[in-house]
C-alpha positions, 0 to 999 in steps of 0.5 A: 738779263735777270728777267729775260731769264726769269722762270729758268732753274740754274743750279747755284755753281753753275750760276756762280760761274756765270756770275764771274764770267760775265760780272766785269764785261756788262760793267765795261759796257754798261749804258752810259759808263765809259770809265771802267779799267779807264786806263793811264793812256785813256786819262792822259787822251781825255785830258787832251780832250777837255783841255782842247774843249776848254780853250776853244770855250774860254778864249780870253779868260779873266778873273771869275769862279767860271771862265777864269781862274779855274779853266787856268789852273786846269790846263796849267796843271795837266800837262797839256800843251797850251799857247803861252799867249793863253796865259799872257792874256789872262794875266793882263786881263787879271793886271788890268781889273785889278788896277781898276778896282784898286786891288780891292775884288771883294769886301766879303767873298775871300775866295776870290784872292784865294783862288787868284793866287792858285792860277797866278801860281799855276802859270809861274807868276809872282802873286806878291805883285800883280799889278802892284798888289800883293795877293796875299796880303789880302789873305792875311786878315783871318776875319775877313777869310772866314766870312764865307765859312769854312770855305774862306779857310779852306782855300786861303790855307791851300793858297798859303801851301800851294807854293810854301808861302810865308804869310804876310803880317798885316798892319790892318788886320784884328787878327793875325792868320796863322796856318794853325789857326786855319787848320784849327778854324776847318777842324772845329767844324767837323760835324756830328751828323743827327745818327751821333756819328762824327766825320765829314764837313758842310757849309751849313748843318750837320749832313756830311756834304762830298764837295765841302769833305772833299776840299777839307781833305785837300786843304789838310793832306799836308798835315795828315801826320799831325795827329788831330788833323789825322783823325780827322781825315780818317773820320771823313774818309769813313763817311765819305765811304758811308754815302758813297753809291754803289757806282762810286758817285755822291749825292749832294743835298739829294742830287747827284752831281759830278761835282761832289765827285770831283771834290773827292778825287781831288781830295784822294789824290792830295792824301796819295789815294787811289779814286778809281771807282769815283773816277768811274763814276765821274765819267758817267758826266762825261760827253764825247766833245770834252765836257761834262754834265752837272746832273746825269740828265744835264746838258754840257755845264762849264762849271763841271766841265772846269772842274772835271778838268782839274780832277783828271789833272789831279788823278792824272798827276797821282799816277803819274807820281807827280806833286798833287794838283796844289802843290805847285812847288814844282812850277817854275817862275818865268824865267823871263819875267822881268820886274821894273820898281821905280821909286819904291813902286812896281811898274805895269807894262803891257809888253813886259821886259826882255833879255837880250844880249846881256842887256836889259831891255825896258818899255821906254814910253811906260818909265819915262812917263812915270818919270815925268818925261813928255813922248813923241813918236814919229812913225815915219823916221820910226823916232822917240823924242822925249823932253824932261826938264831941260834935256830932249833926248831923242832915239832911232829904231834900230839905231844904237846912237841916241842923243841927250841935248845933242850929244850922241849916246851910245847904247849897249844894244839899239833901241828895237819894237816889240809888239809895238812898243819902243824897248830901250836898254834900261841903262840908257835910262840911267845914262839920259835922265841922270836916275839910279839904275841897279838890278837885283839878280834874286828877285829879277827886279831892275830898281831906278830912283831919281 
């Protein structure tokens, strides 16, 4: 515009005038943004969108930095409705790899139990026993959290707080951690750029990077009244908005990314802050079918796609006055979820436990074969025999008389299939193979000894 007109003489009032009339509109418009006066409504639709996008790109996820746990803590914290099988998937997906792996993910990158912590509490399930293993136990050796940097306690202190976990004491470990110790890790490495001036954090050097000040600030919003960690904020804050552009984005190591924008959203929100102006600048990634661009010029990235899922989530929960994208003391644990403990030890199933009518139904062939027990199914009488020892006990679907050796044996509810599997009530367990059968009502936990 300014040199369509170049050559013309416009007295500086009139000018002016121009100026405030025609400012906001060319902004609105200007090639490539679809953000400014984005308003509540437009968030909430483009939620739907990328949570829509996400779903039909990562149909079975599991455990991994992409695809996995970051596109399930995403559509989880944005409201969005999602089929819960979604989430039953991933988490057998989660049981299963664990259980192949022995618990063990990795010996040097501490994230990964971090991250997993955050997605299994985002879905409402117990991460102190996932397939058996506590999660965050693996969390509680402070050198093996820091061995990726201040990354490694960034995240394990956002897992800790996610949910107000207690930290596990660890026989193993040389050292302890301790939330203090966490945030005293993440405040020692605060740089001081080559200009003298103090603020911000990067994984290496002393240049303040956006994602790496971003995710500190989230990892430290809990604390921000605690007067060491509140300088801290206020200094990265103040050089977040040093190398901030004009437009509201950031630059990490020379490249505009949308992920540098998205660390600082998340961040702002977790501090009560308004990003507006990032949030403008992030959708300048955004593309038509509900995913985003790593680079301006990019093509559609699901890494930046994941992320940007949870930054409108985070933007979106702060308008709405809602907890912030980490603290999930909000998500309620399944009501349904069931545990199974035998001899001290969680048991796994595929098809978990269920309430009904007041009883307790278990997966027959999973307890009786951790017991001991040889299983025979007879899919044409739709008939379970099982031999322990001395004693066959033998059961019909549907019927609510079993028999122990011959005598029949009433059951509180008939046996019924569930996703193919024989659910018997857990009482009958008790009554037919002589075990100590007691049910722990705080913990939903049905424990069997024998």
């Amino acid at each position: 515009m300014r040199s369509s007109r170049k050559g013309f003489k416009i007295p500086v009032c009139i000018l002016l005038v121009f100026t405030l009339l025609f400012a906001m509109p060319i902004f609105a418009f200007a090639e490539g943004s679809q953000t400014a006066g984005l308003t509540k409504a437009d968030v909430s639709t483009k939620l739907n969108t990328i949570s829509k996008y996400i779903v039909n790109t990562v149909k079975n996820p599991v455990i991994s930095s992409i695809g996995g746990e970051w596109s399930v803590l995403g559509l989880a914290r944005s409201g969005v409705g999602v089929p819960q099988n979604y989430y039953d998937n991933y988490y057998q997906n989660v049981v299963a790899e664990l259980k192949e792996k022995d618990g063990v993910l990795t010996k040097t990158k501490y994230t990964e139990y971090s991250r997993l912590v955050l997605a299994l509490t985002a879905i409402g399930k117990d991460v102190t026993n996932v397939g058996g293993y506590n999660l965050l136990e693996k969390l509680s050796d402070f050198n093996n959290v820091k061995k990726q940097g201040i990354n490694g306690p960034i995240f394990a202190l956002i897992a800790f707080d996610s949910k107000n976990y207690s930290v596990p004491a660890s026989a193993d470990a040389e050292v302890q951690t301790t939330r203090e110790m966490l945030i005293d890790y993440i405040l020692s490495k605060e740089i001081t750029d080559a200009n003298g001036i103090q603020g911000g954090f990067s994984l290496t050097g002393n240049v303040p990077d956006p994602d790496i000040t971003g995710m500190a600030l989230q990892a430290l919003a809990k604390y921000k009244n605690e007067p060491k960690v509140k300088a801290a904020i206020d200094r990265a804050l103040s050089v977040l908005n040093r190398i901030q552009n004009s437009d509201g984005g950031f630059e990490t190591w020379g490249e505009k990314t949308s992920e540098s924008i998205i660390q600082v959203i998340i961040g702002k929100a977790a501090l009560g802050m308004d990003a507006k102006a990032n949030l403008s600048a992030l959708m300048d990634y955004y593309l038509s079918e509900g995913s985003f661009r790593h680079t301006p010029d990019g093509n559609s990235d699901l890494m930046a796609t994941e992320q940007g899922l949870y930054a409108l989530a985070a933007y979106s929960r702060y308008l709405d006055g809602k907890n912030t994208l980490y603290d999930m003391t909000d998500v309620i644990a399944q009501s349904s979820e069931i545990k199974v403990k035998y001899n001290g030890t969680y048991l796994t199933f595929d098809q978990p436990p269920v309430n009904q009518d007041g009883s307790v139904l278990v997966p027959m062939k999973v307890i009786f074969e951790a017991i001991g027990a040889a299983l025979t199914w007879d899919p044409a009488e739709k008939k379970v025999t099982a031999i322990l020892g001395d004693k066959t006990i033998v059961l019909v679907i549907g019927n609510q008389t079993a028999t122990v050796n011959g005598v029949p044996q009433t059951l509180s509810v008939p046996a019924k299939l569930i996703n193919s599997r024989t659910m018997v009530p857990v009482r009958f367990v008790s009554e037919s193979l002589d075990a100590d059968v007691s049910w722990d009502q705080t913990t939903k936990t049905v424990i069997i000894k024998n």
